[in-house]
C-alpha positions as CSV (number, residue, x, y, z in Angstrom):
1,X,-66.9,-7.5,3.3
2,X,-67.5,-10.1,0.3
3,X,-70.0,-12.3,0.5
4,X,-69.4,-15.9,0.9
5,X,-70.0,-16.6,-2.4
6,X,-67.4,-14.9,-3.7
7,X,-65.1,-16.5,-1.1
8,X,-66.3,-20.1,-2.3
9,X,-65.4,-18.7,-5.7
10,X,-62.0,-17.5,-5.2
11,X,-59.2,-19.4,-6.4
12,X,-57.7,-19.6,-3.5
13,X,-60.7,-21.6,-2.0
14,X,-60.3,-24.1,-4.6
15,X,-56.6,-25.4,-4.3
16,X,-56.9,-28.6,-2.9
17,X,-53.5,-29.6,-2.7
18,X,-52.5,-26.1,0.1
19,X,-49.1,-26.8,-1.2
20,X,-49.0,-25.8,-4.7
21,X,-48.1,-22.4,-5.5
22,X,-51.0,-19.8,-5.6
23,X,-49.8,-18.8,-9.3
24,X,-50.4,-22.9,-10.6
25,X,-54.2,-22.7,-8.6
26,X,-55.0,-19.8,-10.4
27,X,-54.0,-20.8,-13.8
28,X,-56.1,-24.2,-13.2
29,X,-58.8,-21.8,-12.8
30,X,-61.8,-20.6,-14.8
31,X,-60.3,-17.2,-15.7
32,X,-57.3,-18.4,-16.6
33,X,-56.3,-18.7,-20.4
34,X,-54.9,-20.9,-22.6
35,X,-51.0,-20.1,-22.7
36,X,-51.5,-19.9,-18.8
37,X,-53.0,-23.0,-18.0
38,X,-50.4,-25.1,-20.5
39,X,-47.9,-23.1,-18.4
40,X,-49.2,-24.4,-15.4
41,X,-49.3,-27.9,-16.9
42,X,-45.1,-28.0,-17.5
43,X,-44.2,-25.9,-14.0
44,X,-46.6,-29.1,-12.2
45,X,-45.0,-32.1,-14.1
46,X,-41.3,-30.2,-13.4
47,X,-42.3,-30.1,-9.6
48,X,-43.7,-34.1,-9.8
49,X,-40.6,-35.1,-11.1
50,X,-38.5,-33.6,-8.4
51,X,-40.7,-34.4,-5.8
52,X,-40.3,-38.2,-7.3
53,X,-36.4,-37.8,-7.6
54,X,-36.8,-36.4,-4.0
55,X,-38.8,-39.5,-2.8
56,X,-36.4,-42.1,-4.6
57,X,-33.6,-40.5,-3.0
58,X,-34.8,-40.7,0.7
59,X,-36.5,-44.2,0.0
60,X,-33.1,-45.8,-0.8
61,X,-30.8,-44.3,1.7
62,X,-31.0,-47.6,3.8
63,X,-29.4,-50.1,0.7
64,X,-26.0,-50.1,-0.5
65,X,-27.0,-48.4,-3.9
66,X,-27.0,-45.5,-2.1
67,X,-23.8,-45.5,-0.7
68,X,-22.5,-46.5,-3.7
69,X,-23.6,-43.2,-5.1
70,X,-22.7,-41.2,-2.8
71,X,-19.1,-42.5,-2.8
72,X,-19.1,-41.4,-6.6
73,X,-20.6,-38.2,-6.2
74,X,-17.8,-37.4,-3.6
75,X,-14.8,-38.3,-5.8
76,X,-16.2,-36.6,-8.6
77,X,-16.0,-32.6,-8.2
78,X,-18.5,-30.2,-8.9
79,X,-18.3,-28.0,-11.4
80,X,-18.7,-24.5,-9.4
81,X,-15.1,-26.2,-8.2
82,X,-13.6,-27.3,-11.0
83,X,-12.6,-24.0,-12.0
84,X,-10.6,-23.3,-9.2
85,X,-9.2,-26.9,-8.8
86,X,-7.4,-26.7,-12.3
87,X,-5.8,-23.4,-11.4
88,X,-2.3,-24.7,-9.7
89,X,-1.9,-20.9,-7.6
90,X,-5.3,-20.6,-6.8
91,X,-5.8,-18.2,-3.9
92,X,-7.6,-19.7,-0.6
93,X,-10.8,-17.9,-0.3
94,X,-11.3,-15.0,2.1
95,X,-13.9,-14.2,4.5
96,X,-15.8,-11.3,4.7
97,X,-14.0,-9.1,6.9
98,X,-10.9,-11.2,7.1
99,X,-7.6,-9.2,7.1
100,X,-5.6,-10.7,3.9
101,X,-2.2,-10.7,5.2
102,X,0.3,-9.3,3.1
103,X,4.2,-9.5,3.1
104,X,5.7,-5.7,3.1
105,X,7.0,-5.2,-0.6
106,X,10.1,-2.9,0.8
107,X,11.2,-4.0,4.0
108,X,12.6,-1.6,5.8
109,X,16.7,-0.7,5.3
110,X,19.3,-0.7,7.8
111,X,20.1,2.2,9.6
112,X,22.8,4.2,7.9
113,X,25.6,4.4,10.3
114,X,29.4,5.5,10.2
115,X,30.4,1.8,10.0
116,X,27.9,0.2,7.6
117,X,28.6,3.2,5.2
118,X,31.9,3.5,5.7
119,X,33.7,2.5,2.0
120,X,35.6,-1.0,1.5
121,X,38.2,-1.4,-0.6
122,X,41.1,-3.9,-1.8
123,X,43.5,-1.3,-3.5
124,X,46.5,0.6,-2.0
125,X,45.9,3.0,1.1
126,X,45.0,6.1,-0.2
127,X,43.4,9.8,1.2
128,X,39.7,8.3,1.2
129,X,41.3,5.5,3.3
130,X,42.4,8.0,5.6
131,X,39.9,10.0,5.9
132,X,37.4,6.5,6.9
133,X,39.5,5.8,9.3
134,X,39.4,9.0,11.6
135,X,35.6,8.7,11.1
136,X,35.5,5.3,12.5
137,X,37.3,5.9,15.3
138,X,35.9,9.6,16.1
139,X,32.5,7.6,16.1
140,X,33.8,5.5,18.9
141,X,34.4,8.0,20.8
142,X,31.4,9.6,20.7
143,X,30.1,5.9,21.8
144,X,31.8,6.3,24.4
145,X,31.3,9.5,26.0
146,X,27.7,8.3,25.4
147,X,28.6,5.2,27.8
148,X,30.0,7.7,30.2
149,X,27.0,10.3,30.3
150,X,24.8,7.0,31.1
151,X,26.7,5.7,33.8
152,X,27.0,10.3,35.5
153,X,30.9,9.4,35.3
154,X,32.7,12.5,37.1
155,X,33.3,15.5,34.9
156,X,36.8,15.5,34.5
157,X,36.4,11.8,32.5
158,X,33.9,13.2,30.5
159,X,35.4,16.6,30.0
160,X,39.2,15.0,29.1
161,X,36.9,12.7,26.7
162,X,35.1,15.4,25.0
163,X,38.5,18.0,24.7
164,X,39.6,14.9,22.7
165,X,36.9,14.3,20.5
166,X,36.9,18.1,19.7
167,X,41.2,17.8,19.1
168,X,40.2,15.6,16.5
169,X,37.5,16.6,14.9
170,X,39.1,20.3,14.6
171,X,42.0,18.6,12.8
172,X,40.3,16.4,10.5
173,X,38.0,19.2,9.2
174,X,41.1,21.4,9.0
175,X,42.8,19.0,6.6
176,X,39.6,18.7,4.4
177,X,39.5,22.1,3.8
178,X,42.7,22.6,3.4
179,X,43.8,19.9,1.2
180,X,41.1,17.3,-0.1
181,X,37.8,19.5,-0.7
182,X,40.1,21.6,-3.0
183,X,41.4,18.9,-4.5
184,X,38.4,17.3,-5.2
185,X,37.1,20.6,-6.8
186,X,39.7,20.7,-9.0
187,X,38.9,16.9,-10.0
188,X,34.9,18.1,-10.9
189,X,33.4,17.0,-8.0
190,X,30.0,18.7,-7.6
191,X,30.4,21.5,-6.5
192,X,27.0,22.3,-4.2
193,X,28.2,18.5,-2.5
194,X,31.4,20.7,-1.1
195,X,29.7,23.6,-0.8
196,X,27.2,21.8,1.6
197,X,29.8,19.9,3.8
198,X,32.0,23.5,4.3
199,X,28.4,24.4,6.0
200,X,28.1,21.6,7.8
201,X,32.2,22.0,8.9
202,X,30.8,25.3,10.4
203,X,28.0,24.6,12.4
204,X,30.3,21.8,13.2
205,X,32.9,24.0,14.2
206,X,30.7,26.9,16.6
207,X,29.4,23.7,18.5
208,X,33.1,22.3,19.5
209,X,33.8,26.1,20.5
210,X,31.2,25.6,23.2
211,X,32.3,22.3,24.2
212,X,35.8,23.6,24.8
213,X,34.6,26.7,26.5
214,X,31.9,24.9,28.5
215,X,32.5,22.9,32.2
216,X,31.4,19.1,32.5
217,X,29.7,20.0,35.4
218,X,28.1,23.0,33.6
219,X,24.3,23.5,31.8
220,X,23.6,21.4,28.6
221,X,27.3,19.9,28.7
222,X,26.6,16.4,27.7
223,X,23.4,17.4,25.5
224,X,26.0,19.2,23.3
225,X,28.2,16.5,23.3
226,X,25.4,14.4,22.0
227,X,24.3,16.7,19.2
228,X,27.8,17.3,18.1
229,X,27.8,13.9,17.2
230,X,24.5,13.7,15.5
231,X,25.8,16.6,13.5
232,X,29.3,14.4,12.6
233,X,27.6,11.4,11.8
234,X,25.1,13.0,9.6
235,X,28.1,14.6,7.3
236,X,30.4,11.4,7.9
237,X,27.3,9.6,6.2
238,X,26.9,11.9,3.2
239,X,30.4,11.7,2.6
240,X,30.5,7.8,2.5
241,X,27.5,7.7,0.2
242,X,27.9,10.6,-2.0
243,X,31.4,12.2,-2.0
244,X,33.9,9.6,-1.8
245,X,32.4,7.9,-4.0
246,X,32.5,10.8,-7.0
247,X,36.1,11.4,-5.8
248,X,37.3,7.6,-7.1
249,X,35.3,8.3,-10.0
250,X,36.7,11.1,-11.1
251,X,40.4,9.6,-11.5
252,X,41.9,11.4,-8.6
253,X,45.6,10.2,-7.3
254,X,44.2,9.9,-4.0
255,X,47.2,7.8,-3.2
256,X,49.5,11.2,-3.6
257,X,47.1,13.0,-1.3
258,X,47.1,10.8,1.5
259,X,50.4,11.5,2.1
260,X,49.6,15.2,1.7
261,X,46.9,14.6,4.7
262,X,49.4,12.4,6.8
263,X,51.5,15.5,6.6
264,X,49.7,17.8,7.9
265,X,47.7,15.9,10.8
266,X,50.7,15.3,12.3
267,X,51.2,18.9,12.2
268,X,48.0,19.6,13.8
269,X,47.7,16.5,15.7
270,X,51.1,15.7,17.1
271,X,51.5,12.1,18.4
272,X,53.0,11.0,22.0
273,X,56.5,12.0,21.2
274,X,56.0,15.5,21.7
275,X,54.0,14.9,25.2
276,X,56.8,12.1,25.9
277,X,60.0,14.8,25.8
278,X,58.1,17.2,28.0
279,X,56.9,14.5,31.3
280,X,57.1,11.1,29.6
281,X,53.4,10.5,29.8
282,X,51.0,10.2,26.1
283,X,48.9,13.1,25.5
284,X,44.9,12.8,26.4
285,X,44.2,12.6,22.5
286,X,47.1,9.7,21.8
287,X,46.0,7.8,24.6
288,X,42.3,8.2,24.4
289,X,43.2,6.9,20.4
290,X,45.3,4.1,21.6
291,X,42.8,2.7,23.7
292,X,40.0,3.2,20.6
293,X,42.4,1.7,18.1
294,X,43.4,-1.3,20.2
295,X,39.2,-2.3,20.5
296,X,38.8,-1.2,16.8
297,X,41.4,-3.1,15.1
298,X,42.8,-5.7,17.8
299,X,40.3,-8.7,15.9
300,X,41.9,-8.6,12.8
């Protein structure tokens, strides 16, 4: 323990004024040097003159000086603000742990569909025309065996609904082959484009087989309906985008090949005549396509 001597010694002992800083008591001290006690001297005038600013300040908050100051200092901006006030876009500041919203850069697209792909045009009918058309309305159809499947309609609706669907389809990939895929070959279409639809007409293809085979009332009847058109739409969607496209590039008379493709649809797809001689009734297909083209095209 140290004596009390050496307490009455210390120079802690000896600050009079408890408030000043233990570093400026020491320096006023004995074993202090020279360059610490002129040290000592600026650090306590620099602390008397804000204590005095400090003092003037409270002293005259009652008058209308100080108002009058404060008014000014209030219109006139700092300068840890001026910075940002000059910058016209500055961005508001964030708090910590804030989320900073953010529009998305790519909103996302539109679903690709057999209508919103399906190609416009202004010039003379021609095969793609054609070919766009029997998409559209085989997509309705599927739309509306879809409707049926919802609502358990009885099997022979469904059934009559899907052998039509499958008529059509069977003849439409039957004229691609036959006529326009070759064509477009010729024209320097790219080639692994029709290689890929002819395997997409086959899987196509062995599906409607089982549709045809199958009962309404049977297993997996309408689930094979449903892929079957997932399958369509997919190919009906590359063809919009990516085929048809390259064929009008290419220079094709696509003009002289619809009437190639007219030809022989109605060779594979006859219309109500042939029903008509036989009972006098329209086939399930031309009806079923009636009824479609009259809600597809009746607006225009």
């Amino acid at each position: 323990m140290p004596d009390d001597k050496s307490k009455r010694g210390s120079p802690d002992n000896k600050r009079l004024n408890k408030s000043e800083p233990y570093e400026v008591a020491y320096a006023k001290s004995k074993r202090a040097g020279a360059a610490r006690k002129s040290a000592s001297k600026t650090a306590s005038k620099t602390s008397t003159k804000s204590a005095s600013k400090t003092a003037s300040k409270t002293a005259s908050k009652g008058n209308g000086g100080s108002a009058r100051r404060a008014g000014a200092a209030a219109k006139r901006p700092s300068k840890s603000a001026a910075p940002a006030m000059k910058r016209a876009n500055a961005a508001p500041r964030r708090l910590p742990g804030a989320a900073l919203a953010r529009a998305t850069p790519n909103p996302p697209k539109e679903e690709k569909t057999v209508e919103n792909t399906a190609p416009r045009t202004m010039r003379e009918a021609d095969a793609v025309d054609l070919l766009t058309d029997d998409h559209l309305r085989v997509s309705a159809l599927f739309k509306q065996f879809d409707k049926l499947a919802k609502k358990e309609a009885p099997g022979e609706q469904r059934q009559a609904l899907a052998q039509a669907i499958c008529a059509m389809l069977k003849a439409h990939t039957t004229i691609e082959e036959e006529i326009f895929y070759p064509a477009a070959r010729a024209a320097g279409v790219d080639a692994d484009l029709l290689d890929e639809a002819d395997i997409e007409h086959a899987s196509a293809k062995d599906l409607i087989a089982q549709i045809e085979a199958a009962s309404a009332d049977g297993d997996h009847y309408d689930a094979k309906v449903k892929v079957l058109g997932e399958y369509i739409t997919h190919h009906v969607v590359e063809e919009h985008t990516e085929m048809f496209p390259k064929c009008r590039r290419t220079g094709m008379d696509l003009v002289t090949l619809r009437g190639e493709l007219e030809s022989r649809k109605m060779a594979l797809l006859p219309d109500d005549d042939a029903s008509a001689e036989n009972d006098g009734a329209p086939g399930p297909v031309a009806s079923i396509l009636a009824r479609i083209n009259q809600t597809l095209f009746s607006k225009a």
